[in-house]
N, C-alpha and C positions, 0 to 999 in steps of 0.2 A: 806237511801235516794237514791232513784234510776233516778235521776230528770234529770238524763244524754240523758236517752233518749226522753227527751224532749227539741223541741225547743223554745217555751215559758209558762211562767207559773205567770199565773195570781196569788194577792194577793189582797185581800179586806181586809180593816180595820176598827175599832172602833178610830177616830182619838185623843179622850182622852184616851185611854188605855194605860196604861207605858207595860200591859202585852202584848199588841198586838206590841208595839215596841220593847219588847225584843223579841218577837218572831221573827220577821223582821229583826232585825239584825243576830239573829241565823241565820235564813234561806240563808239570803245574804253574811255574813263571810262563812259558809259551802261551798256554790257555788263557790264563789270566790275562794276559795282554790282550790276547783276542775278544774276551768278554769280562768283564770287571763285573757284572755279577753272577761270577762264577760261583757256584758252591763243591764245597768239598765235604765228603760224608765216608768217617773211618768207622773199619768193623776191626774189632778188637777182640777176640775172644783168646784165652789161652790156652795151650797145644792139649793140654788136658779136655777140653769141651769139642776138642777138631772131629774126635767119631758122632758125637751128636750133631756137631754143625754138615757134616758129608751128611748122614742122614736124612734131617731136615732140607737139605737140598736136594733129596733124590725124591723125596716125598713122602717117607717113612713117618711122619707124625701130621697129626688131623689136623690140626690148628696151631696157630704163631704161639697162644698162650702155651700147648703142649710144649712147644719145644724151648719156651724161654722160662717155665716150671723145672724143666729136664736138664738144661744149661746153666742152671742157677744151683741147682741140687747137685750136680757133680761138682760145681767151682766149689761148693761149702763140704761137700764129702773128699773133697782133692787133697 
C-alpha cells in the first residue's frame, strides 16, 4: 500500500455489505498505523439528495451555499 503519497483518498461503499466494511476498516486500521494523526472526514447524504449531490459535482450550481440550500430543501420536501 503505497497511500502515503497521497493526500486524500476517496472510498465509496455498498452500505449493506459486511464485505465492504471489513474492507474499510482494513483500509483505515492500515493508515492509522502509518499515521496517528490521521483524519477521517464522512459524507453522508441520503439516496434522496444523490441527483443534487451528482449535480453539484459536475458543476451544475454556482456556489457550495446553492447546493447545500438545494440538499436541505429536498431532505425536508423528502
Amino acid at each position: 500500500m503505497r497511500s502515503s503519497i497521497f493526500d486524500v483518498i476517496f472510498v465509496g461503499e455498498i452500505h449493506d455489505s459486511r464485505f465492504a466494511h471489513e474492507a474499510e476498516l482494513t483500509l483505515l486500521t492500515g493508515l492509522s498505523e502509518r499515521d496517528p494523526n490521521l483524519v477521517l472526514a464522512l459524507e453522508m447524504f441520503e439516496r434522496d439528495v444523490q441527483d443534487i449531490l451528482d449535480a453539484y459535482l459536475k458543476g451544475r450550481y454556482f456556489s457550495e451555499n446553492q447546493f447545500l440550500e438545494q440538499s436541505a430543501l429536498a431532505k425536508l420536501s423528502g
